[in-house]
C-alpha positions as CSV (number, residue, x, y, z in Angstrom):
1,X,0.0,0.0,0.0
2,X,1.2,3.2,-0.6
3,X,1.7,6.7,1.6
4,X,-1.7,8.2,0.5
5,X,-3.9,4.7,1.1
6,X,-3.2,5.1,4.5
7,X,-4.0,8.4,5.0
8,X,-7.2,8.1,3.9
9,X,-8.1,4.8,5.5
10,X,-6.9,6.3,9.0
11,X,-9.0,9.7,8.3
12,X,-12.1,7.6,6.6
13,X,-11.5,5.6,10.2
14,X,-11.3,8.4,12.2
15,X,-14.4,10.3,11.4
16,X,-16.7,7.7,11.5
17,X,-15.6,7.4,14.7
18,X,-16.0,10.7,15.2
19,X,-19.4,10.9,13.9
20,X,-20.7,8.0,15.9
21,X,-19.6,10.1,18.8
22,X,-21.2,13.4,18.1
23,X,-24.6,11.0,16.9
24,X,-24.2,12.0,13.5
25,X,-25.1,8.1,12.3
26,X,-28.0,7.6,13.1
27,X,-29.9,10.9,12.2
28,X,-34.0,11.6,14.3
29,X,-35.0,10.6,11.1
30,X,-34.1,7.3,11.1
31,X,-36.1,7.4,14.9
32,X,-39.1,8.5,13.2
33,X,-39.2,6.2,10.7
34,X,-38.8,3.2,12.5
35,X,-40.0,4.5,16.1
36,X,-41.6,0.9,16.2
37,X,-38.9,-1.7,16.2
38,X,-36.8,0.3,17.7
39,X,-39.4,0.3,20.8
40,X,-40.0,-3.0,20.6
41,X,-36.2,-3.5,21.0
42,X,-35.9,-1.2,24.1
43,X,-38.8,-3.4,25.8
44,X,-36.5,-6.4,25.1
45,X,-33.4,-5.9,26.1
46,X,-35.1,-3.9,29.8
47,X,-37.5,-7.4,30.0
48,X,-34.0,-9.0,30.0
49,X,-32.3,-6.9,32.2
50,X,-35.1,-7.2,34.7
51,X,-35.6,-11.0,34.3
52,X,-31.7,-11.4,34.6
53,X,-31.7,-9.8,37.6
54,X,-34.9,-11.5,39.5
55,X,-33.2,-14.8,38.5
56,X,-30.1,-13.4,40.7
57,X,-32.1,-12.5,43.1
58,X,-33.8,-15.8,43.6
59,X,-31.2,-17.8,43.6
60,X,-29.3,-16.0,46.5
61,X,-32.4,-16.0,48.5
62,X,-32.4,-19.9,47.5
63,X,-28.9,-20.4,49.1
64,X,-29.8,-18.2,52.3
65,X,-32.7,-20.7,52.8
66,X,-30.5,-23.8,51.7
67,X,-28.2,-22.5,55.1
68,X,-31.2,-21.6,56.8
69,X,-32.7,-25.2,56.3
70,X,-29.6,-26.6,57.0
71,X,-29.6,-25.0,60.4
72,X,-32.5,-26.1,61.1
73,X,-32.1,-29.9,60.2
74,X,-28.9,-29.7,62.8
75,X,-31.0,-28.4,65.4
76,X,-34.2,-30.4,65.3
77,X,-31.9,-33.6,65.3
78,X,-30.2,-32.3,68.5
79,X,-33.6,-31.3,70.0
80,X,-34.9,-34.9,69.1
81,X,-31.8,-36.5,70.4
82,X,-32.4,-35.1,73.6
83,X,-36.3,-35.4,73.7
84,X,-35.3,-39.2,72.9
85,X,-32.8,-39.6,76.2
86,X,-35.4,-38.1,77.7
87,X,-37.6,-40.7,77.1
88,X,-36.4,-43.5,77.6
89,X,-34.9,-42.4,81.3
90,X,-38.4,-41.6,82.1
91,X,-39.8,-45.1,80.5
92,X,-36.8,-47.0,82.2
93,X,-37.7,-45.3,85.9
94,X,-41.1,-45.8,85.3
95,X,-40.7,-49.9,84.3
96,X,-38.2,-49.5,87.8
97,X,-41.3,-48.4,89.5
98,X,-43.7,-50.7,88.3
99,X,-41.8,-53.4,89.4
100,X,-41.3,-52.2,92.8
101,X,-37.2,-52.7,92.7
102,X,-36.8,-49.0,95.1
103,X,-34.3,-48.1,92.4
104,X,-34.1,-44.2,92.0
105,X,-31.8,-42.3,90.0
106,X,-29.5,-40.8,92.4
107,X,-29.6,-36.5,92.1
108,X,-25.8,-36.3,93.0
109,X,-22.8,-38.5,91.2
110,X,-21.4,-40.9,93.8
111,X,-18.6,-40.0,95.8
112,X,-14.9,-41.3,95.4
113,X,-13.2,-42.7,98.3
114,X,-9.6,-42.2,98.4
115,X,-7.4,-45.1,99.8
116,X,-5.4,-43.8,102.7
């Protein structure tokens, strides 16, 4: 290519550039003649943007209930644990009593004699 190619390739370049910048491209015309497809695209591309971001949105409230659940779960098999050793003290003493063997569960741990 020669000197004066270019040139003219850099300055065709450069003001198109330039006249995508000061909007000189796309004229109002061009608006008013197609006002409708280029509505119709706006609606689009916002219904996208706003479904984009309530599927975000769901799916971090999804996790904080995942942990939330998760919580949960631990707890209510820790409460039932206990609720269960409950039990079945309370059924044990009660099968002690029935059979009248004066067993009691003591309220204080035994002592520990030291050897002297």
């Amino acid at each position: 290519m020669s000197k004066k190619t270019v040139k003219t390739d850099k300055k065709k370049r450069s003001s198109f550039i330039f006249r995508i910048f000061r909007g000189q491209v796309i004229s109002s015309d061009f608006f008013a003649r197609h006002w409708l497809p280029t509505l119709i695209f706006i609606i689009v591309i916002m219904v996208y943007i706003t479904t984009k971001f309530t599927y975000r949105t769901n799916i971090e409230k999804i996790e904080a209930l995942q942990k939330q659940l998760e919580i949960v779960q631990n707890e209510s098999s820790r409460e039932r644990s206990q609720f269960m050793s409950r039990i079945r003290e309370t059924s044990m003493q009660q099968m002690v009593d029935s059979l009248h063997l004066n067993l009691r569960v003591q309220p204080q741990p035994p002592y520990v004699l030291k050897r002297q």
